[in-house]
C-alpha positions as a Python dict, from the first residue, in 0.01 Angstrom:
ca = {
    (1, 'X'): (0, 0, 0),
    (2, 'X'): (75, 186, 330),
    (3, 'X'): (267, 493, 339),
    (4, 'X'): (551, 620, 597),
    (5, 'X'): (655, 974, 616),
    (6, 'X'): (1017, 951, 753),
    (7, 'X'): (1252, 1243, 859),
    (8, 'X'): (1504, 1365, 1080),
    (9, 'X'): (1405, 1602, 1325),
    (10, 'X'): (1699, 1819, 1246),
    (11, 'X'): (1797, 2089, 928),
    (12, 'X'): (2139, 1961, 853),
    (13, 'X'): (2239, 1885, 525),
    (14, 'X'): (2438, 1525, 681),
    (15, 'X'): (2170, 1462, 884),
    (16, 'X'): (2275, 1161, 1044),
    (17, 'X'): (1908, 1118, 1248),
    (18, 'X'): (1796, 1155, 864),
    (19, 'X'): (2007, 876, 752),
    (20, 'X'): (1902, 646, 1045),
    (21, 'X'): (1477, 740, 997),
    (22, 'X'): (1552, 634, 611),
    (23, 'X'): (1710, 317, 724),
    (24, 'X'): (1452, 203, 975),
    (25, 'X'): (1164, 346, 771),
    (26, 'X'): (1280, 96, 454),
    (27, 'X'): (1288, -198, 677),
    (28, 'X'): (908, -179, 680),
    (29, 'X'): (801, -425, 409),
    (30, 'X'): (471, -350, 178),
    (31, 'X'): (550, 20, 228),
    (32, 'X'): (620, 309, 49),
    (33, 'X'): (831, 608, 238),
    (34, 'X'): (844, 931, 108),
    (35, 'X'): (1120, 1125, 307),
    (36, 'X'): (1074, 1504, 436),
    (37, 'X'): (1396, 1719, 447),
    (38, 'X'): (1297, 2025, 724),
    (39, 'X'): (1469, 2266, 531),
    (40, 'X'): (1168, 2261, 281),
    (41, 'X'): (954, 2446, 534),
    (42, 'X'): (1167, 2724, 695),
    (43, 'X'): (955, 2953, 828),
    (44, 'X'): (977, 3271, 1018),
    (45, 'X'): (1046, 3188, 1431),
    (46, 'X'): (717, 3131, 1566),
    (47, 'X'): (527, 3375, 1785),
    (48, 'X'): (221, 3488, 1872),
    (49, 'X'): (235, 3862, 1716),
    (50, 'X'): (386, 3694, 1446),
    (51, 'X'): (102, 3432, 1417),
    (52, 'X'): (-156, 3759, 1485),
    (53, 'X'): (-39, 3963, 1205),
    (54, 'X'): (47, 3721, 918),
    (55, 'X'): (-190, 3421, 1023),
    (56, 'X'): (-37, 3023, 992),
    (57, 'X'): (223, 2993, 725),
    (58, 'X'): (112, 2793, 428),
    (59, 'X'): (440, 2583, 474),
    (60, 'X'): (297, 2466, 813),
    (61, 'X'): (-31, 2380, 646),
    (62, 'X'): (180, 2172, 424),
    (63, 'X'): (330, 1991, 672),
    (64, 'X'): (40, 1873, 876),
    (65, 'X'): (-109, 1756, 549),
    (66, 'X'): (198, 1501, 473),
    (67, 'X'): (168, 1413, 844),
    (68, 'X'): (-182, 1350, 798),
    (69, 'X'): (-111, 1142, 457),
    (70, 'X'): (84, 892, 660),
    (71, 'X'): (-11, 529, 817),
    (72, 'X'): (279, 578, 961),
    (73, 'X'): (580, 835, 1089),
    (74, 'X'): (930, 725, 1112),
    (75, 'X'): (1087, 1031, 1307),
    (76, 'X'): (1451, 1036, 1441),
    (77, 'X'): (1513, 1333, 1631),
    (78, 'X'): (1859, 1562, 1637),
    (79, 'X'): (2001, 1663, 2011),
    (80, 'X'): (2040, 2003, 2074),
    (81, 'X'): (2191, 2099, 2397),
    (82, 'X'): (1932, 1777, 2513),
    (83, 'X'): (1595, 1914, 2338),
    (84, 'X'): (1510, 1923, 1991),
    (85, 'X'): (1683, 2100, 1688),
    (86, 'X'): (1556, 2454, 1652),
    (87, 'X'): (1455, 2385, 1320),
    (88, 'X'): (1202, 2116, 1444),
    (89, 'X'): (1098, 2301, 1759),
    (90, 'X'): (971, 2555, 1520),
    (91, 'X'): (809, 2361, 1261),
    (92, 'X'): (612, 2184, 1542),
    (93, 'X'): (529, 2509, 1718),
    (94, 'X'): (365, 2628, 1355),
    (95, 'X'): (184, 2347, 1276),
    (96, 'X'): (63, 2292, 1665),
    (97, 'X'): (-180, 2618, 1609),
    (98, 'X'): (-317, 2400, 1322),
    (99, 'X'): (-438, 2130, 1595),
    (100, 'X'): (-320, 2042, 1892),
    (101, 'X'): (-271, 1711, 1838),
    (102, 'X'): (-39, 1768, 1524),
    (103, 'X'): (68, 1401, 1508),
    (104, 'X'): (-318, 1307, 1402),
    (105, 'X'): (-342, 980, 1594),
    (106, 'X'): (-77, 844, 1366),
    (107, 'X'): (140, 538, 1455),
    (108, 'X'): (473, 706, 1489),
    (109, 'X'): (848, 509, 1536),
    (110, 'X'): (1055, 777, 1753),
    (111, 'X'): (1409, 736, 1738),
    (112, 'X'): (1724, 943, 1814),
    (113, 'X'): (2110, 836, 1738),
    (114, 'X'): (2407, 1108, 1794),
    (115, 'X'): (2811, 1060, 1736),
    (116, 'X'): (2815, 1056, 2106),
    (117, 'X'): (2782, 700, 2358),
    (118, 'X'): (2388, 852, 2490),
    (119, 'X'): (2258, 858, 2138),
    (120, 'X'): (2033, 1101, 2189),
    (121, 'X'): (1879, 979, 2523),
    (122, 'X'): (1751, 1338, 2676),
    (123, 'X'): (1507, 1439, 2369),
    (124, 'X'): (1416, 1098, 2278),
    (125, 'X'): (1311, 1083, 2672),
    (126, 'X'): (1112, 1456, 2567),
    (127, 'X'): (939, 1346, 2238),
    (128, 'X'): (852, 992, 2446),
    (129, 'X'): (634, 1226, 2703),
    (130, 'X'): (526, 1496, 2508),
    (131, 'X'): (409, 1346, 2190),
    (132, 'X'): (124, 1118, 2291),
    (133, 'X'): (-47, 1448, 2433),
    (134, 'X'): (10, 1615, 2075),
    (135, 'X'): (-158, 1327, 1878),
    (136, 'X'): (96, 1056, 1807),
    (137, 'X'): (40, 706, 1898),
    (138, 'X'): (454, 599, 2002),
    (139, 'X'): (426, 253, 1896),
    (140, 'X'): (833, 218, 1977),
    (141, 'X'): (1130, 389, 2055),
    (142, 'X'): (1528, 307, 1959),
    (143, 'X'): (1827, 483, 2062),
    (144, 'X'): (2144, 421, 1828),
    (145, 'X'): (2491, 521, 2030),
    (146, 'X'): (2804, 607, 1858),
    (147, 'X'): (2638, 656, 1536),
    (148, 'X'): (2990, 666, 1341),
    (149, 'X'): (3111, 338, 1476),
    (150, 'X'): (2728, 137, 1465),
    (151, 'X'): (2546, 259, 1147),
    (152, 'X'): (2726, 260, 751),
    (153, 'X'): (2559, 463, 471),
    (154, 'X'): (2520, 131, 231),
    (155, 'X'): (2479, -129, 495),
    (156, 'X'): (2265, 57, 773),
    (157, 'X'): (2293, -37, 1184),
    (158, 'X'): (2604, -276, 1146),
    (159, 'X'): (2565, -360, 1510),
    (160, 'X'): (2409, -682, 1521),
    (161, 'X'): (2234, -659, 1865),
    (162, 'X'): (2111, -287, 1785),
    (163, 'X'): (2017, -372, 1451),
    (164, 'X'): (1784, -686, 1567),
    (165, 'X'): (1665, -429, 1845),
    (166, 'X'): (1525, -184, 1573),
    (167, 'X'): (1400, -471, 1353),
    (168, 'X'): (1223, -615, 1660),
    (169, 'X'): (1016, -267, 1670),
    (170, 'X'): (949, -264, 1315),
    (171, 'X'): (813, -681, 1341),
    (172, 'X'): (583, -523, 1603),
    (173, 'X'): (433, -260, 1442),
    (174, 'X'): (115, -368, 1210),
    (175, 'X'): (35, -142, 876),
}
């Protein structure tokens, strides 16, 4: 059986980028997803002096290695002020000094939703350039708008025409 690490990019306890990797990562059939929460590996704000006196934190080590357990990465990333969350930014800065290409040639879904009508168009359009040249192999992107009025906690995307768009990715993707 195939496995998907899925997470939102983001450190918020109501993550609703969590909630919408979750969804899309459990509409991948003959799977099993195992589901990373950020907050587990808080680390110190990256930097070199930092990285020069106390070496690579173990919790960066960690990460890489569930990255590199994965077929497949289901990511949905947070907007902050149109980049990524701190709390990714520094994760991925961490792990980065383990290897540059930190996504290890894995097939990787990138996604992005926010409460607003862009759904988190201006990082989504970041990760889309940037993370081919750190290792990840984008096999599809997805954009959910208006996350409060398209996506329910039981039921998932309850637009119709968004919700075929996502499942349209996932039918294209081979595990």
């Amino acid at each position: 059986m195939k496995k998907i690490i899925a997470f939102g990019a983001s450190s918020s306890t109501t993550s609703i980028n969590k909630q919408l990797a979750v969804y899309a990562a459990e509409q991948f059939k003959n799977a099993t997803v195992e589901v990373l929460d950020l907050n587990d590996y808080e680390m110190p704000i990256f930097s070199m002096d930092k990285e020069t006196a106390n070496g690579i934190p173990e919790l960066a080590k960690d990460f890489f290695a569930k990255l590199g357990s994965a077929d497949l990465l289901v990511i949905s990333f947070a907007e902050h002020n149109g980049a990524y969350s701190t709390a990714f930014k520094n994760i991925f800065d961490w792990t980065s000094r383990i290897h540059s290409k930190t996504f290890q040639e894995k097939q990787t879904l990138i996604m992005a939703t926010s409460p607003g009508p862009r759904g988190g168009a201006s990082v989504l359009e970041i990760a889309k350039s940037r993370f081919p040249f750190q290792g990840a192999v984008v096999k599809g992107s997805f954009s959910l708008p208006s996350f409060h009025e398209n996506f329910d906690e039981k039921e998932g995307i309850t637009n119709t025409d968004l919700n075929n768009e996502l499942l349209q990715i996932v039918q294209s993707i081979t595990l």
